[in-house]
C-alpha positions as CSV (number, residue, x, y, z in Angstrom):
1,X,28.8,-37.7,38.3
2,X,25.0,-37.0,38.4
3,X,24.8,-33.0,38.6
4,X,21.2,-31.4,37.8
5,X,20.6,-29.4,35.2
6,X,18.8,-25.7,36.7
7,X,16.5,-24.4,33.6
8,X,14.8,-20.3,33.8
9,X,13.5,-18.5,32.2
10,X,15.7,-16.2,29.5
11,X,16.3,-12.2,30.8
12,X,13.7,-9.7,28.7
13,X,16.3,-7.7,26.4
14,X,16.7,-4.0,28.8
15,X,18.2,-2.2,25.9
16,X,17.4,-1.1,22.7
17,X,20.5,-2.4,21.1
18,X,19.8,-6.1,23.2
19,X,16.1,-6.2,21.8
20,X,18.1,-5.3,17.9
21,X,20.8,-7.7,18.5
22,X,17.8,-10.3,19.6
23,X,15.6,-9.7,16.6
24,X,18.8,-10.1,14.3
25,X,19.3,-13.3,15.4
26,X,15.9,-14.3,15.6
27,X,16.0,-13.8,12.1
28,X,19.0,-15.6,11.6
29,X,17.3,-18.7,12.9
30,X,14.0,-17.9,10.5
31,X,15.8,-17.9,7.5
32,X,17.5,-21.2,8.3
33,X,14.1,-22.5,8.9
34,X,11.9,-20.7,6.1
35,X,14.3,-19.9,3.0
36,X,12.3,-18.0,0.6
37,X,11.5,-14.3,1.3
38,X,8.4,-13.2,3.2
39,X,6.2,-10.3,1.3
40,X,6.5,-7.0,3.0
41,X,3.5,-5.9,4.1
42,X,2.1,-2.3,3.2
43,X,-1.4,-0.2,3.6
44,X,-4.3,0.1,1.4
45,X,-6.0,3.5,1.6
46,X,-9.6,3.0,-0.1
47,X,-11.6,6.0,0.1
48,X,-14.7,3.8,0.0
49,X,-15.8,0.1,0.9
50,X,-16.5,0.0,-2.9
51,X,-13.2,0.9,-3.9
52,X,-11.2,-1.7,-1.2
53,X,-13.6,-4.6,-2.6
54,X,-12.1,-3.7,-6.3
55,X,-8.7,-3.7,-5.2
56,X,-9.1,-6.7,-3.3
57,X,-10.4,-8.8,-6.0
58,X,-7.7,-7.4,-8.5
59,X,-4.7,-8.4,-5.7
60,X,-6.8,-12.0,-5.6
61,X,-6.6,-12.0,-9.5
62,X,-3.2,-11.6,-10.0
63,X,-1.6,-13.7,-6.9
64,X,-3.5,-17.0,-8.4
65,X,-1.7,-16.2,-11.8
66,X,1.2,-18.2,-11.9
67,X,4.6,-16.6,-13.2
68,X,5.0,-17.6,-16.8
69,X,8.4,-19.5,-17.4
């Protein structure tokens, strides 16, 4: 029996609850594929460029330290 195999494209999610339940397992997959954590992003308020090139070179510093153990 030789049938053909009919490939399309997959549905957009139409729901919020579909586009929830699609992330979820999305994620699902992610972890399976990358096991450690990802870092949670957040926002820098510098009142000057001054002060953002300070903090940025501090956050360089201490990410190449390696965790004493």
């Amino acid at each position: 029996m030789n049938t053909s195999k009919v490939v399309t494209r997959r549905k957009p999610p139409q729901t919020p609850a579909e586009f929830h339940a699609l992330g979820a397992s999305l994620d699902r997959e992610l972890s399976v594929v990358r096991p450690f954590a990802r870092k949670r992003g957040f926002v820098v308020k510098a009142r000057t460029w001054k002060d953002l090139a300070e903090w940025e070179s501090r956050r360089d510093v201490a990410e190449r330290r390696l965790p004493s153990k």
